[in-house]
N, C-alpha and C positions, 0 to 999 in steps of 0.2 A: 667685541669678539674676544673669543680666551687667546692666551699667551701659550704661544707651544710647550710652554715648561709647564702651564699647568693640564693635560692632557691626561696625564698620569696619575691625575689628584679627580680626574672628574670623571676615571673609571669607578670612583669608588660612587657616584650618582647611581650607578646601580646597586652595588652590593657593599656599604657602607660597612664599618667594622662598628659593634656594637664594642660596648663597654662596662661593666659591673652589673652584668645579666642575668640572675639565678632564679631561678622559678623556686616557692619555699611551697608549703601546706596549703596556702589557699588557694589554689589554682588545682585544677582536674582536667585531666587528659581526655581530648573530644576526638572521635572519627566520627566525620561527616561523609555524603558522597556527593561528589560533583563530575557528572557525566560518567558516569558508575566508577569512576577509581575512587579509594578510599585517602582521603583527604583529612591532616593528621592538623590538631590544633588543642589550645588552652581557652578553660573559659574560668576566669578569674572571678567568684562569688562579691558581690559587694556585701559588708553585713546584713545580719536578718534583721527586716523592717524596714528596711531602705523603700526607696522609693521606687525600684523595678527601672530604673534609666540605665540603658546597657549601651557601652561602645564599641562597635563592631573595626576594630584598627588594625590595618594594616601593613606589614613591616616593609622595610626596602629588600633590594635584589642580591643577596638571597637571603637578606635575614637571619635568623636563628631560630631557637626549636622552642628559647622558653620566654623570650616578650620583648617589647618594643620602646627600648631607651628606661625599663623599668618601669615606666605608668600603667601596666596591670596591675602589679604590686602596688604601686602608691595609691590609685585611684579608687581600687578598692575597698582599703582600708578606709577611705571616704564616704564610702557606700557606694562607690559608683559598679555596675557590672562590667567587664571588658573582657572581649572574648575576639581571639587572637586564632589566625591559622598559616598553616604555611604554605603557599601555593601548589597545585598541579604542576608535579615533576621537580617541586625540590625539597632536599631535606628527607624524610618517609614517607611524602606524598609521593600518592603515585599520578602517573599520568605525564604529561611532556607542559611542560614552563614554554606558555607563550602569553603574549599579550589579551589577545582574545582567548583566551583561556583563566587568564585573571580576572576578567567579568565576568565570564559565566559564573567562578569560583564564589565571587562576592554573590552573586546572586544563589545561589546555593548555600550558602554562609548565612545571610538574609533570609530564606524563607527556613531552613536547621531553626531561627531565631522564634519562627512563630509554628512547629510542633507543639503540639499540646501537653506532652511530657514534657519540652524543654521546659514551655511558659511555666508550668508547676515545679518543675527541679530550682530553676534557678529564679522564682522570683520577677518574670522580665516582663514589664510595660511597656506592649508592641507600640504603644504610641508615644513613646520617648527612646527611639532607637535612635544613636546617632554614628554617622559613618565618617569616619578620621584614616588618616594614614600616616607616614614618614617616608620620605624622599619619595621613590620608585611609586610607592603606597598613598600616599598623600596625594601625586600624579591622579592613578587610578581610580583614588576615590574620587576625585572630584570628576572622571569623565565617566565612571559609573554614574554618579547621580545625577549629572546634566540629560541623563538617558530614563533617571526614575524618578519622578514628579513627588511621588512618597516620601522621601527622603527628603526630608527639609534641613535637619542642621546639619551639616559635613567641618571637617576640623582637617585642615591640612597644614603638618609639620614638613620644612623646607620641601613640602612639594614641588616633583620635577613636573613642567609644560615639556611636555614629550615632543611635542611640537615643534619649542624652541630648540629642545636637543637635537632633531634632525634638523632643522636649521644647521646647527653647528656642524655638526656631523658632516651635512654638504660642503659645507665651505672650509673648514680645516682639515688639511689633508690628513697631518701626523696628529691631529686626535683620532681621527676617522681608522688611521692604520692601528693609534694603540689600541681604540676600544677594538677594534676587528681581533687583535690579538689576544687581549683580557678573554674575550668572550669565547674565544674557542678554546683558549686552556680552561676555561668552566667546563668542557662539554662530557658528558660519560663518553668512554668508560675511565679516561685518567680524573675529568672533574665531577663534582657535585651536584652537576643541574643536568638535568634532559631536557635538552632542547636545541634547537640547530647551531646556536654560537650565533656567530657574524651573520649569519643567515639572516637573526631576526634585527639588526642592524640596518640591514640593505632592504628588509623587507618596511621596515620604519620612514627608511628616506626615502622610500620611495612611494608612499602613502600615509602621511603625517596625520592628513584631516580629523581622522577619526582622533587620533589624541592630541589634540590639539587644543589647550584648554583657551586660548584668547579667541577660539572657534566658539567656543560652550559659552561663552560669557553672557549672552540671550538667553538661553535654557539655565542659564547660573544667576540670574542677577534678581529672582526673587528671596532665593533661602539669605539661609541663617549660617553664616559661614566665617567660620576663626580659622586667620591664615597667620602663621609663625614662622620667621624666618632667623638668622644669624650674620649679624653685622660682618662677622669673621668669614661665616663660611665660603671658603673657596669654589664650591662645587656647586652648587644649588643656589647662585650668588644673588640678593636682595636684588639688583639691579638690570640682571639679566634674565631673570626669570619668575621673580615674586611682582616686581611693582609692574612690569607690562601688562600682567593679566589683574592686578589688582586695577589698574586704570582702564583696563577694557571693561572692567566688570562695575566702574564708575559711570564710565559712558552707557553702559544700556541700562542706567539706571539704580542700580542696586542700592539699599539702605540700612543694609545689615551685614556690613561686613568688619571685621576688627581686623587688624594689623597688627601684630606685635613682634617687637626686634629685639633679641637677646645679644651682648657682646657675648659670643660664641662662635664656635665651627659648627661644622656640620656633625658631628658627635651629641653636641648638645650637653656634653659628659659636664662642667663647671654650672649647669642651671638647671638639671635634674628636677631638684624640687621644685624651682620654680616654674618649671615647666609645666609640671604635677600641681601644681597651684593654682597657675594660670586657666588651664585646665578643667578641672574640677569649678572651678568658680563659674566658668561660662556653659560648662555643661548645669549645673545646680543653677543659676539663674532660670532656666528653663523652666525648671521642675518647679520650685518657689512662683514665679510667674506660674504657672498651670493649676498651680493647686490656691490661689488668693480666687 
């Protein structure tokens, strides 16, 4: 169980502070639509010639406008494609920030991917898509794709089990009161995001299931799945939320799953590259295996 001092540290599970973030030239500004609001994103070009493998990644709560810990920018320059959006109701998306609204959104993000203009603009090989996140993101991808069978490689950086969160949620009071507070100073018209606040909080604990990824772990234990976590990090803690569903997802079998531990935070800001490294290497293994 967390320690009430750190309560305050594990608001940032949602809407992490990103760090040395700049969107430069190779990246192009996308509107998409999901559930007719226009929904604002980057699609980061991997070089021409590349191999058409594109990472559909998505940020924590509330993220930023121009990419995720930096790996559009590095990944690309790799040849990898990575294409980044910002959810429904925050940031210049429109439309109201909720949970089930971050599914649909990936799912609309997802078929944007297989337009017949997009496949020609950017080069993308519908059948080397792979869906990644960070915290919040990393979360959702993986309870999106326990729901789409298509989806075979998923890459989650210190994904949150939403699951375990309302766990917590229920049983510590004074996290329960700080995040209730965090979340309604997010709320328009003084905050950033549309969407209820605390609302979706209580609406969380008190129906966990659906995000619950030691739930998914059946529907999860056939892909192809790189999970990264941080020795350091206080929020998204290797112990408390990486290696429980890492072990559920042993027991029903799973044989493709990697584990990798950075001495880091939740930032991830000191391994950047190697993150970017890491990365890249296990998405291009893929591609290398596909084309022998």
């Amino acid at each position: 169980m967390l320690k009430p001092k750190s309560c305050l540290i594990l608001a940032c599970v949602f809407f992490p502070r990103l760090f040395g973030q700049t969107a430069d030239q190779i990246s192009v500004d996308i509107t998409f639509a999901s559930q007719a609001h226009a929904v604002k994103g980057k699609f980061f070009q991997g070089k021409p010639g590349g191999s058409g493998v594109t990472l559909l990644l998505l940020h924590g709560f509330p993220g930023n406008q121009q990419d995720v810990l930096g790996l559009g920018q590095k990944l690309s320059v790799g040849g990898i494609n990575v294409f980044t959006f910002n959810y429904s109701g925050t940031h210049k998306s429109e439309g109201v920030f909720s949970m089930t609204n971050t599914l649909t959104d990936i799912q609309a993000a997802y078929e944007y991917l297989h337009h017949s203009d997009i496949l020609q603009r950017f080069h993308i090989d519908t059948n080397r898509i792979v869906l990644g996140g960070y915290s919040y993101g990393g979360g959702m991808a993986l309870t999106y794709a326990a729901r789409h069978p298509e989806l075979q490689r998923i890459i989650s950086i210190a994904g949150t089990d939403h699951g375990e969160f309302a766990r917590e949620y229920m049983r510590n009071s004074q996290m329960a009161h700080t995040m209730d507070s965090v979340f309604d100073n997010l709320k328009t018209p003084d905050g950033p995001i549309n969407f209820e606040g605390s609302g979706l909080l209580k609406k969380l604990a008190a129906n966990p299931a659906p995000v619950d990824l030691r739930l998914s772990a059946n529907d999860l234990a056939a892909r192809d799945i790189l999970m990264v976590g941080g020795w350091d990090d206080t929020q998204i803690t290797i112990d408390q939320f990486l290696l429980p569903f890492y072990r559920a997802l042993k027991k029903a079998g799973a044989s493709k799953i990697r584990f990798v531990a950075y001495h880091t935070d939740h930032s991830f800001r000191n391994v950047r590259e190697e993150l970017a490294g890491q990365l890249s290497d296990w998405i291009q293994a893929d591609t290398m295996k596909t084309a022998r």
